[in-house]
C-alpha positions in Angstrom: 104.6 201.1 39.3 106.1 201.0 35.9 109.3 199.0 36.9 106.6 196.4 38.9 104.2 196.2 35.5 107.3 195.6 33.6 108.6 193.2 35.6 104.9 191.1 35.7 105.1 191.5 31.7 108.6 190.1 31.6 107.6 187.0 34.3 104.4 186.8 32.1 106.7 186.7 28.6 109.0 184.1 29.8 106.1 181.7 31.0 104.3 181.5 27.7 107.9 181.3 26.0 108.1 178.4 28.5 105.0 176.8 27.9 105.0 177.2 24.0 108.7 175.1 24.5 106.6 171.9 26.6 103.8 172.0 24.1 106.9 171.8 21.1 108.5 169.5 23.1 105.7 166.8 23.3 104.7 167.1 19.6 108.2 166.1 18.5 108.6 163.7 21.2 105.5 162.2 20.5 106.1 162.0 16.6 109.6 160.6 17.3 107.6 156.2 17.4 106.1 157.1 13.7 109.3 157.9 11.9 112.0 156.5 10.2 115.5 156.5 12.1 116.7 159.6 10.0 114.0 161.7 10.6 114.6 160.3 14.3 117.8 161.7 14.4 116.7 165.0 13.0 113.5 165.2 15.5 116.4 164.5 18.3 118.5 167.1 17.5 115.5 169.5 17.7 114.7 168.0 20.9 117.9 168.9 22.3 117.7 172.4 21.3 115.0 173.1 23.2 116.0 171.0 26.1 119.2 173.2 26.1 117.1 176.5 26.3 114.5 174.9 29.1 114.5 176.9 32.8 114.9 174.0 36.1 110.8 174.7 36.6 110.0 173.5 33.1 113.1 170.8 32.9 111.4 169.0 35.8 107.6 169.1 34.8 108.9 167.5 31.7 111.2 165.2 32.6 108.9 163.5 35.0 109.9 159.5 35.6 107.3 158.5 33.5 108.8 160.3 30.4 112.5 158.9 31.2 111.1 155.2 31.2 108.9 155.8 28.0 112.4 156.2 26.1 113.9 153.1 28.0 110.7 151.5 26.7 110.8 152.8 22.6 114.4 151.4 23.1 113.4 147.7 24.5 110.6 148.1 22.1 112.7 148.5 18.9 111.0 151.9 18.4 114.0 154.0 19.0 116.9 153.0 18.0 120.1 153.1 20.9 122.4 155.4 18.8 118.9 157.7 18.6 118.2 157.2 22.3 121.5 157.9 23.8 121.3 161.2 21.7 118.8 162.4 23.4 119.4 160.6 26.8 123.1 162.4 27.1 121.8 165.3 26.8 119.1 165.1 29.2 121.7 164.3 31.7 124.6 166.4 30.9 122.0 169.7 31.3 120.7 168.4 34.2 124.2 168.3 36.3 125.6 171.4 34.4 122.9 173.1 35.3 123.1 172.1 39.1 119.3 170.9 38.8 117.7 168.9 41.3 119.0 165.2 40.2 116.4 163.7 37.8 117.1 159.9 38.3 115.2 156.6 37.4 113.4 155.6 40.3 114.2 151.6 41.1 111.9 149.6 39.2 112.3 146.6 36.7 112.7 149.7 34.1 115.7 151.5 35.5 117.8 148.4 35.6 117.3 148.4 31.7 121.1 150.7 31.0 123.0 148.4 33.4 121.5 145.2 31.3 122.6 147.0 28.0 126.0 147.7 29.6 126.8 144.2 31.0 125.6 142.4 27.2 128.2 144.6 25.4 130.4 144.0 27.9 130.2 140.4 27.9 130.7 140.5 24.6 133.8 138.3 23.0 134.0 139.8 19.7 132.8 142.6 18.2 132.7 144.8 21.8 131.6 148.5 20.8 133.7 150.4 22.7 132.2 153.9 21.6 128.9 152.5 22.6 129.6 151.3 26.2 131.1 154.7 27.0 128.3 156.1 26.0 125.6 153.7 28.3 128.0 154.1 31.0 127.8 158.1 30.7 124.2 157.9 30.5 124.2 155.5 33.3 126.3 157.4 35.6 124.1 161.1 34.5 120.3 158.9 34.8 120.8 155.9 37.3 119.0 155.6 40.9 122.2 153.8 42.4 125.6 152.8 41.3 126.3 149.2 41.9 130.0 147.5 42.5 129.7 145.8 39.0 128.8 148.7 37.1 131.6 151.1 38.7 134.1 148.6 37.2 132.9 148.1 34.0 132.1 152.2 33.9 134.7 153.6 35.9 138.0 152.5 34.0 136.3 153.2 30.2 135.0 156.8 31.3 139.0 157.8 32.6 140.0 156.4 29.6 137.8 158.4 27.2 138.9 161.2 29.4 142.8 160.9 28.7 142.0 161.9 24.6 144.7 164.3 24.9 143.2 165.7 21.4 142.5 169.4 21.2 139.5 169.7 18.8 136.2 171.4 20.1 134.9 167.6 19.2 137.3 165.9 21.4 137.5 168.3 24.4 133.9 167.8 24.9 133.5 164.1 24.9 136.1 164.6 27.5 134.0 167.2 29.4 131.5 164.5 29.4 133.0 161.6 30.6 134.9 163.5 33.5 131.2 164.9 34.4 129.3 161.3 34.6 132.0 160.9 36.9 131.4 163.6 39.0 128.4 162.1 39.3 129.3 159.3 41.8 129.0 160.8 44.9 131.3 160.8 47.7 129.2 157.4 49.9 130.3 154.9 46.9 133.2 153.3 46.7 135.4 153.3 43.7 138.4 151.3 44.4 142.1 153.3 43.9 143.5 150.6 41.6 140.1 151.8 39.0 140.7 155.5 39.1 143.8 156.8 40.9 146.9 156.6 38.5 144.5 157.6 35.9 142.5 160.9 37.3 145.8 161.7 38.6 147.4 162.0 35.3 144.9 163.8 33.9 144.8 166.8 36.8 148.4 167.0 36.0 148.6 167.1 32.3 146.1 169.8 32.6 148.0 171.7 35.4 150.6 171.9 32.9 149.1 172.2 29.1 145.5 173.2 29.9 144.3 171.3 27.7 140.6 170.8 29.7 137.5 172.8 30.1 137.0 174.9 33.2 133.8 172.2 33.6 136.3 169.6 32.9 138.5 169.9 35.0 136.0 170.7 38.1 135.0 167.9 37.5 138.2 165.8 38.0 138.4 167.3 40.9 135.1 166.5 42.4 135.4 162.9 41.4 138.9 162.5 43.2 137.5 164.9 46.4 134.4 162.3 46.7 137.3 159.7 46.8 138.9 160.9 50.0 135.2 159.7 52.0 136.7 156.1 51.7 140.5 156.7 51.5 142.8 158.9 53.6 145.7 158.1 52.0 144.2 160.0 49.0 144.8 163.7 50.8 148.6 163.5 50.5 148.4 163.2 46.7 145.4 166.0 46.9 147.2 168.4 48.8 150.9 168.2 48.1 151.3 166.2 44.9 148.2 167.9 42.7 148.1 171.1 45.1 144.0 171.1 45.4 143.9 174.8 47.4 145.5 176.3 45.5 144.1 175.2 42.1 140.8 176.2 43.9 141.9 179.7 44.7 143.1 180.1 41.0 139.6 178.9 39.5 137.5 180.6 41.6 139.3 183.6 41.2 139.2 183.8 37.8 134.7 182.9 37.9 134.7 185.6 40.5 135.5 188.2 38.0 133.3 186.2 35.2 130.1 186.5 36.9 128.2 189.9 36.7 127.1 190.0 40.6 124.5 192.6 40.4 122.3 190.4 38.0 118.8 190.0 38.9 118.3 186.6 39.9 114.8 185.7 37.8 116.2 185.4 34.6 115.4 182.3 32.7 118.8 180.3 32.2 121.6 180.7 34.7 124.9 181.5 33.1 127.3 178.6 32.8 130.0 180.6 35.3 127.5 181.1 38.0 126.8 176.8 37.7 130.3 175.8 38.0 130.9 178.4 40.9 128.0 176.3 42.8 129.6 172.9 41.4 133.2 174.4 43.1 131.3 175.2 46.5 129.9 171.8 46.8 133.3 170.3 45.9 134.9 172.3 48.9 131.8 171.4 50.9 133.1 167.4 50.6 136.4 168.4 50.9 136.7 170.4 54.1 134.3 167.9 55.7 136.8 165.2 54.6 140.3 166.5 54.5 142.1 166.3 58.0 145.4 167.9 56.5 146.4 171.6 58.1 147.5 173.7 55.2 148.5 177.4 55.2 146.2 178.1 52.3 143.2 177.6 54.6 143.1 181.4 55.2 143.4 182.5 51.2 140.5 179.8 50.4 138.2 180.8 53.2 138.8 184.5 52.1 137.9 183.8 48.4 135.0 182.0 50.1 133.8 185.4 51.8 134.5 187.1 49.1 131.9 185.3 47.3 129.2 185.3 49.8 129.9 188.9 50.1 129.2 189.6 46.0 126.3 187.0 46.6 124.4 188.5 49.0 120.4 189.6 47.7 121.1 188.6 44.2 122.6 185.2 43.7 120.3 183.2 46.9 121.6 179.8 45.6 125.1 180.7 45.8 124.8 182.5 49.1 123.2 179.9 50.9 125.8 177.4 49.4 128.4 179.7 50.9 127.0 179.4 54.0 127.0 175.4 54.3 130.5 175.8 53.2 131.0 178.0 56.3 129.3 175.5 58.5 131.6 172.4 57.4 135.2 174.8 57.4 134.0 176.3 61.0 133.4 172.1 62.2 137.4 171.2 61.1 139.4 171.3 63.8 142.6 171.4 61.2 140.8 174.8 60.3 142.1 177.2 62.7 140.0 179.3 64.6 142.7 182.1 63.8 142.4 181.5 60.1 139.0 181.7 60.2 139.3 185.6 62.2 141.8 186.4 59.7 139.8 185.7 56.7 136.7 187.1 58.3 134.8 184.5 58.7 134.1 185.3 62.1 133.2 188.7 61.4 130.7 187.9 58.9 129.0 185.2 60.7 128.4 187.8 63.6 127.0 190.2 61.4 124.4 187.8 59.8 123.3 186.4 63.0 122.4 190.1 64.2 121.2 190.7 61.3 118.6 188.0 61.9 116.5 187.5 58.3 114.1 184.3 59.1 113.4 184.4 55.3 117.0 182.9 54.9 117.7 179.4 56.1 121.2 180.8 55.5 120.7 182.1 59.7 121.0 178.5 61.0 124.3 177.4 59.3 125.3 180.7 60.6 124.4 180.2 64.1 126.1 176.5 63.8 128.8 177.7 62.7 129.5 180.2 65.6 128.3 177.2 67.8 130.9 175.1 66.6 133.5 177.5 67.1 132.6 178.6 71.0 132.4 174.7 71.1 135.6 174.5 70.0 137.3 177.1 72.4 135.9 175.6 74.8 137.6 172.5 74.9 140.7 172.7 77.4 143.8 171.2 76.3 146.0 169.4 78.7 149.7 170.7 76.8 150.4 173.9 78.5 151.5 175.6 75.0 147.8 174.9 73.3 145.9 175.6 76.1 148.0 179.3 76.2 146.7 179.2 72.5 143.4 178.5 72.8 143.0 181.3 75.4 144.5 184.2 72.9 142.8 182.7 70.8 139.6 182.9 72.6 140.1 186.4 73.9 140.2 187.8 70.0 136.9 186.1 69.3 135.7 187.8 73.1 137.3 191.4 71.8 135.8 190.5 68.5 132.1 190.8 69.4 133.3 193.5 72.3 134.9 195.6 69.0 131.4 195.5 66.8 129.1 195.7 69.7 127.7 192.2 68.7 127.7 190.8 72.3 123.9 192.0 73.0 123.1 191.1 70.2 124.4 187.4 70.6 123.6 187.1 74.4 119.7 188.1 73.3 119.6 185.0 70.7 120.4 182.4 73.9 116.9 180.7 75.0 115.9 180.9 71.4 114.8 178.0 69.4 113.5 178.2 65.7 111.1 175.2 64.8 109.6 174.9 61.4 111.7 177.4 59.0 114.6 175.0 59.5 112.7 171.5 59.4 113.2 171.3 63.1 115.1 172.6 66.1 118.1 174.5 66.4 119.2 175.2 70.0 122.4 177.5 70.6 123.6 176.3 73.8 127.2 176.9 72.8 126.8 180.3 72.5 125.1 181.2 75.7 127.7 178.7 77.3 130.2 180.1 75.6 129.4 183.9 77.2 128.4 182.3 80.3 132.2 181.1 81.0 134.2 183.3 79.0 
């Protein structure tokens, strides 16, 4: 009983710390049309202090579309000046993709199209072109915009890789960096953003760091992310990945080294999420694009899937987010054929799959990728192959996912899941006819 009232007077703490933080929020913001520029400034910096210290809950209540497009408006009205806006409009944007929130976007209206006019002006600018100033819009356009179109991606594009080669090491520098490579992050992996824009460029970047470090673990995600997303649109782009810029292993080495960061046994209600445990999730998603993109066979697979388990593993009960991301990342490994199934017994994969499927919690939505997962690997074995050397494989193969589930005594288990479906929980059906085929024909 004690731990329970403590626990209501800790929720019951942080929600009127929360709500004194809105109601500070609006008075400044509201002040900030009656003051001079300098007191501007100073009422912006305060701003951003508190939007820095804001939970997701409170972030979104607050940045609500009408709020983003009152500041677009101060700016077309000459209320707040652009250097004062962007201030405030960076960091808006940079806190909401560091801290994985749901996107917070202008909507498409006459409004949002408002940073792309500001951007093409200064662009079209013969003399007196404010280069400072365009990377700026185009960071804030990349962090704030409903859609990216093919003119702004080559206006944007090229600045933002060249902000992000300042090989400087100040703390100054090395954050403006951080930024630009994260408003690229930003585009996501359906646009396209032609190789002669970005390629040479990110590439260079990736490599110095490989070899002086000179990034920030965000950073340097972050180049990754923005070449992974490339690979949607351009194949050739997995040979430099994989063998020139070696993207598994690099991946192993960071996540690694966030593994050990993050304190696992954390309860997860606490008011702001610790930068490790955001970038983890911003590494899943990358790998997520990745292995639903790369058609490359590498001998890391087993190492990365591994440090993959290992993480869903220390996840489990604690840290849902990452958990459940785990478990998409599952889904889109188990669907690769240039994953093989052999790989993913070795790391485990297979084991743990079984055991959450048993296991059978409907308050996880973690239990479908799980059952796709299996469902696309019994698909998989399945599938006979005509040379006589794979199809020998394929059996083995099969027979150690078979003594697998015979080993753990998960076979019941399994075969008393086949006429189920689950409607509602998941947003719909999910039927698992690949499993009870699967048992059917073994």
């Amino acid at each position: 009983m004690n731990n329970m009232s403590s626990y209501n007077a800790d929720e019951y703490t942080g929600a009127i710390l929360e709500l004194s933080r809105k109601e500070k929020f609006s008075k400044l913001f509201s002040e900030l049309e009656r003051c001079n520029e300098d007191a501007q400034e100073q009422k912006i910096v305060e701003l951003n202090e508190i939007i820095d210290e804001m939970n997701e809950e409170l972030f979104k209540s607050v940045f609500a579309k009408d709020l983003l497009y009152k500041i677009l408006q101060m700016i077309d009205e000459n209320k707040l000046p652009l250097v004062n806006a962007i201030l405030l409009m960076k960091n808006i944007g940079y806190n909401n993709v560091t801290r994985n929130f749901r996107r917070l976007r202008f909507y498409l209206s006459s409004q949002s199209f408002i940073i792309d006019k500001m951007i093409s002006e200064e662009e079209k600018k013969k003399e007196g072109k404010n280069e400072k100033l365009l990377v700026d819009l185009c960071e804030c356009y990349f962090f704030l915009s409903y859609d990216f179109t093919s003119e702004m991606l080559s206006i944007c594009v090229p600045r933002l890789l060249k902000a992000a080669m300042n090989k400087e090491e100040s703390k100054g520098s090395q954050k403006e960096v951080e930024i630009a490579l994260l408003a690229l992050s930003c585009i996501s992996e359906n646009r396209k953003v032609p190789e002669e824009l970005c390629l040479n460029e990110i590439r260079e970047i990736i490599k110095y760091h490989q070899k002086h470090h000179n990034l920030t673990s965000l950073a340097y995600q972050s180049a990754w992310q923005f070449l992974i997303c490339r690979l949607f649109y351009d194949r050739s782009l997995e040979d430099v990945i994989l063998n020139k810029l070696q993207f598994e292993r690099e991946a192993i080495s960071e996540l690694e080294e966030l593994t050990k960061c993050i304190d696992w046994k954390k309860n997860e209600d606490k008011l702001k999420e610790m930068e490790e445990e955001n970038l983890l999730e911003k590494w899943i998603t990358t790998l997520n694009i990745y292995f639903k993109e790369c058609q490359i066979q590498k001998k890391e697979h087993v190492v990365l899937i591994e440090c993959i388990i290992q993480i869903l593993q220390a996840a489990k009960d604690n840290h849902r987010e990452i958990e459940e991301r785990c478990t998409k990342l599952l889904r889109s490994v188990s669907y690769n054929a240039t994953v093989e199934i052999e790989d993913l017994l070795k790391s485990g994969a297979v084991y743990m799959a079984l055991v959450e499927i048993v296991r059978f919690d409907f308050m996880k939505t973690s239990v479908e990728d799980y059952l796709q997962f299996f469902e696309n690997i019994c698909e998989r074995l399945k599938k006979v192959n005509k040379k006589e050397n794979e199809e020998t494989k394929r059996k083995e193969t099969k027979r150690k996912v078979f003594d697998r589930l015979e080993e753990e005594g998960y076979e019941d288990g399994i075969i008393s899941l086949r006429y189920c479906f689950f409607k509602g929980i998941f947003g719909g059906y999910v039927s698992i006819q690949y499993i009870e085929d699967y048992f059917v024909h073994c």
